[in-house]
N, C-alpha and C positions, 0 to 999 in steps of 0.2 A: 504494500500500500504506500503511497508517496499523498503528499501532501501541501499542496498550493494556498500560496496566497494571493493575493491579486490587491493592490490598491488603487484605486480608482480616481479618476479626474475628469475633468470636462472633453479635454480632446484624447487624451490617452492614457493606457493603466499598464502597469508594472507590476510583475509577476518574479515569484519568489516559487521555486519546487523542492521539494525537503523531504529527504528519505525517512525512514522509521526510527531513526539515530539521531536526527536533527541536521545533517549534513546539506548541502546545496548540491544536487545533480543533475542541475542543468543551471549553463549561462544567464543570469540573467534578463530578461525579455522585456521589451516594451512593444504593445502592439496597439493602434490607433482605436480610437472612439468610431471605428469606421464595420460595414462587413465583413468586408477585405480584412482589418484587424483579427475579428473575431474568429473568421476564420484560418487565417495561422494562429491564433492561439490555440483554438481546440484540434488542430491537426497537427501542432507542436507534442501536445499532451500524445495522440494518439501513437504518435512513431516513440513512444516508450514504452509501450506497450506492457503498461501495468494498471491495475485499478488505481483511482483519483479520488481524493474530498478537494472539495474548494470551497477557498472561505475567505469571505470582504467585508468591508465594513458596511453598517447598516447608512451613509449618509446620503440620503435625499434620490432626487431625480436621478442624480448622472449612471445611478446604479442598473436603473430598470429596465434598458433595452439588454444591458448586458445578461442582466437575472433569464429574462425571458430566453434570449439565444439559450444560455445556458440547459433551461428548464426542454428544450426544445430537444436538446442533444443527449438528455435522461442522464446529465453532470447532478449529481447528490451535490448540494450548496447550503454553505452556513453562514449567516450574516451577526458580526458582531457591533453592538452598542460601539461606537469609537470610545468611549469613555473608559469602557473594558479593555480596549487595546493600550489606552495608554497608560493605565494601571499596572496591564501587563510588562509592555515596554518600559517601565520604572522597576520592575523587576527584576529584570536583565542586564541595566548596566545604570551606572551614577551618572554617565557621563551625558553629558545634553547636545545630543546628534539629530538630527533628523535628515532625513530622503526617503524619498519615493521609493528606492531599492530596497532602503532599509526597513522601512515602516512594513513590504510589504514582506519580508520574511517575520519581521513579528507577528503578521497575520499569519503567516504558515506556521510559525511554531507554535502560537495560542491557538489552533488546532487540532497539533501534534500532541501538545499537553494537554490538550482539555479534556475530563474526565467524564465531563456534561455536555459535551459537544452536541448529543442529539436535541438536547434543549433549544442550541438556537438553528436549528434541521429551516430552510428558508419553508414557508408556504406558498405557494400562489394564489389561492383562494384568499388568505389574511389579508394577502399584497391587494386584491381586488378589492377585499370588504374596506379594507383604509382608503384606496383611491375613492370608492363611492363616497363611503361618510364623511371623506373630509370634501368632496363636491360638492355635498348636500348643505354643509357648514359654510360655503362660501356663497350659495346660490341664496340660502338664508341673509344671509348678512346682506347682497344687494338687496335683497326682495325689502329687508327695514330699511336701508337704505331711502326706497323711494318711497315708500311707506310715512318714511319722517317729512319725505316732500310733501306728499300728501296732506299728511296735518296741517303743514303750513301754509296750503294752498287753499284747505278747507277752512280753514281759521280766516282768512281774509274776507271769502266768498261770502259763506253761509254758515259762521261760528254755533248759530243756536239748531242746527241739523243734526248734534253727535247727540243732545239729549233726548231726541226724536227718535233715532233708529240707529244709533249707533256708528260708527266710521267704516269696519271691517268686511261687515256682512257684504254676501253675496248680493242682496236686495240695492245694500247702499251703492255698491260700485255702480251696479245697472241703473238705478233709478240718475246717478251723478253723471252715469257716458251719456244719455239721453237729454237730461236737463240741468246743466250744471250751473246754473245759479237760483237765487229762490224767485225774480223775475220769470222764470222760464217755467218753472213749477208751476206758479200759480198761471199763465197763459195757458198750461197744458191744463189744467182743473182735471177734476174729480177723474174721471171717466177715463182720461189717458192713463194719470197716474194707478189707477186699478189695475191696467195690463200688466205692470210690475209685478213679477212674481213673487209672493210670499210676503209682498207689503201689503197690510192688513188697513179696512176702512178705517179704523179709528185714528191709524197714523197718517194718512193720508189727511184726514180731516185737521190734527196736527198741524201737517208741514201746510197746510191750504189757510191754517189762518196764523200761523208765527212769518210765513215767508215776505209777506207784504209789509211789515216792520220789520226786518230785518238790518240790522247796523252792517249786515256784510256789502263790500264792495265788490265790481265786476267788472271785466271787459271782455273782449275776444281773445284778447291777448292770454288773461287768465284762464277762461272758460277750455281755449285753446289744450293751455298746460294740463289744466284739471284732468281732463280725456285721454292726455297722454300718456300722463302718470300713470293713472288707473288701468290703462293696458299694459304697464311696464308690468306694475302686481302682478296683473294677471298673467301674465307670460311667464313668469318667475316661477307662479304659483303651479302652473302648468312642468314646468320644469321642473321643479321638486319633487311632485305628484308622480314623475315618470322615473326619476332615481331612485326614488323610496319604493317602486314595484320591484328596481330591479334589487333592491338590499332586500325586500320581501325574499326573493327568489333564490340569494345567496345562502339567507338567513334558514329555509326550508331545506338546502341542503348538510348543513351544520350541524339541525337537528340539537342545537346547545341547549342546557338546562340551565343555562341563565335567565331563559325568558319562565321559568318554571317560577319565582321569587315575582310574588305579588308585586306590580306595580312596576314592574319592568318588562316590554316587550319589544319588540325588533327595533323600535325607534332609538331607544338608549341602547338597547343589548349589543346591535349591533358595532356602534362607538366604541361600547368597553371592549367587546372580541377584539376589534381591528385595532384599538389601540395596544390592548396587552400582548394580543397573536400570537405567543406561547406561554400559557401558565406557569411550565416547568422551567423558563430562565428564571423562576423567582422561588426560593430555598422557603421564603414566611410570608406573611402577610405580610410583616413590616418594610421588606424589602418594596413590594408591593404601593405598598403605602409612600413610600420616598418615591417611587414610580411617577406616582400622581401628583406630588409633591402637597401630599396632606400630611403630613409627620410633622411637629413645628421646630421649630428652632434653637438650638439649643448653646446656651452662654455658661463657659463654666473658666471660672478663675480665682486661682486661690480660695478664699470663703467662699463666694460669691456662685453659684450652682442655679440658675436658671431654665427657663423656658419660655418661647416667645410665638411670634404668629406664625402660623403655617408658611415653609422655607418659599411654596407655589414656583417651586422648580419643576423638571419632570416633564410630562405631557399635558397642556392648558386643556387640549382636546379628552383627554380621560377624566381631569379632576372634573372637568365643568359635567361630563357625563352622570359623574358618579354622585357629584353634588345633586342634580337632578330628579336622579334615580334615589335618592335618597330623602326628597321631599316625596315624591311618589308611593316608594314601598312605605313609608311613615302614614300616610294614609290610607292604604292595602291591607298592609300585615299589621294584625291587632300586637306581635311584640315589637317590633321596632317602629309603632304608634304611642307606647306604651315609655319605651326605653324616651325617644322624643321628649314625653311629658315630664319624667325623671330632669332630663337637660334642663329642661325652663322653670319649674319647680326650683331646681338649685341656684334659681336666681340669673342663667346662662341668658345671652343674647340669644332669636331666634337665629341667628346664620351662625350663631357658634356652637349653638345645639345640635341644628341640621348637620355641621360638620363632626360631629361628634358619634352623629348617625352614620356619616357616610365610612368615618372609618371603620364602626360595625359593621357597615355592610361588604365594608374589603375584607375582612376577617370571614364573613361567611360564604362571599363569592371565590375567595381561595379555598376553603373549602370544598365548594361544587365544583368547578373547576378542574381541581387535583386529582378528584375523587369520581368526577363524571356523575355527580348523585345530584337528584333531582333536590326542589328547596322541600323542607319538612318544617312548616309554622314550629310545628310541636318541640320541637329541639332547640330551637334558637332561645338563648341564654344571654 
């Protein structure tokens, strides 16, 4: 068995091959960010004609065409945390060196050494479930994005419309692409405004006698934007609606017992999957727990022995998950609704409570996880 490393860069990656001794037996290699590259590297491997691991570091984009070729070629691939390699590489010498050559036989020998290697085994299914959820996180963020426009555009027009029927609804988008000032409502009267679906006589009657005093202002120009907005939403909305099938789809083949834990189901589950995407790199929950960067802070000097606010190192995309899923199951599951109340009883802030919950629930979800065991109300301590 030999064993590769590869470190990685934007136009090209550097490869380190290293017997079962630790030895270098083959030259050095560098081969472009190209096909062409790829392909002498994996036909370099093959004229040695011995079984392969390869292993790179986990950092970002520039990895992922390579993973793929690789995954394509039936190459066994393990991606390490960079954080791991450089812990490792402080292992190995005091000396403060760096290269691309160098780095990348540290990745071959943390490898070679590694006792847990199948822990970080790469998946390509994880590698999907993170590509979706973190699309769904960005499509999000524009969708408030114009959202906030909207308010501000509703706020000029027709301020006294949100206590009417609210901003979000389906009803209000339609009823505001159609008539977007309160001018325009009341010229349309009764009988138009009925055609709106799901807006009821009484609100109608409502918006027909606030719209004619109304302190909001209006032109084309607004009216204009109003309409525009409101299809951005809805285009976004649309867009979301068609990633979330396909994490539905992912999610259905994973068959996880995460979504088993009241008040978690493929919308957050999925998050934590793709953000943890192997349970076994983590030996405890606590390690876990620093993951997400909920463990807090800790000051110690001389007398002096403290503890402070959560370090919120880690994955932002897990803690906010798990934050989440933690107001959720607190509502759900009669014990970690119960554990919740214990929090605020002790006088705790609600978000310092919730957090208090959510590291209960990494304690439990390591658990299921580990153990592939569905949630059990009955056991949770």
């Amino acid at each position: 068995m030999i064993f590769v490393g590869i470190d990685v860069a934007k136009n090209k990656h550097d490869v380190a091959v290293l017997n079962d001794k630790g030895k270098l037996i083959l030259k050095p290699l560098t081969f472009s960010n190209t096909r062409a590259g790829f392909n002498l590297f994996i036909n370099t491997l093959s004229q040695l004609k011995q079984d392969y691991l390869i292993a790179l570091e986990d950092t970002g984009h520039y990895a992922f065409n390579l993973l793929d070729f690789l995954h394509e070629h039936g190459a066994t691939v393990y991606t390490y945390n960079p954080l791991l390699i450089k812990e490792f590489a402080k292992s190995l010498s005091l000396r403060k060196t760096k290269t691309d050559k160098k780095d990348a036989r540290t990745i071959a020998l943390k490898l070679l050494s590694d006792p847990n290697r199948e822990q970080f085994r790469h998946d390509n299914r994880k590698e999907e479930l993170k590509i979706l959820t973190r699309h769904i996180h960005r499509l999000k963020k524009k969708q408030s994005d114009w959202k906030v426009q909207y308010t501000r555009c509703l706020d000029i027009i027709f301020p006294e419309i949100d206590k009417i029927i609210g901003k979000h609804s389906d009803y209000a988008y339609e009823l505001l692409s159609h008539y977007p000032s309160p001018q325009k409502m009341s010229e349309a009267g009764f009988e138009k405004l009925l055609e709106i679906k799901r807006l009821t006589m009484p609100k109608i009657q409502d918006i027909l006698k606030v719209a004619p005093n109304s302190i909001g202002t209006t032109s084309e120009a607004r009216e204009f934007e109003l309409i525009e907005i409101i299809e951005n939403i809805k285009h976004y909305k649309r867009l979301i609606s068609k990633a979330e099938n396909k994490v539905d789809e992912l999610m259905a083949e994973f068959t996880s017992v995460i979504t088993t834990v009241a008040g978690i189901g493929n919308r957050l589950g999925s998050i934590i999957l793709a953000e943890i995407r192997n349970i076994h790199t983590f030996d405890k929950p606590a390690q876990l727990q620093a993951f997400a960067g909920l463990e807090p802070s800790i000051y110690q000097s001389g007398q002096l022995d403290t503890q402070g606010k959560m370090v919120k190192r880690g994955s932002p995309h897990l803690r906010w998950a798990l934050i989440q899923a933690a107001k959720s199951v607190a509502r759900f599951s009669p014990a970690f609704k119960a554990y919740l109340r214990i929090k605020l009883d002790q006088g705790k802030h609600y978000n310092v409570a919730v957090a208090h919950v959510a590291k209960k629930l990494v304690r439990v979800l390591f658990h299921l996880l580990k153990n592939n065991t569905p949630f059990d109300e009955s056991k949770v301590r």
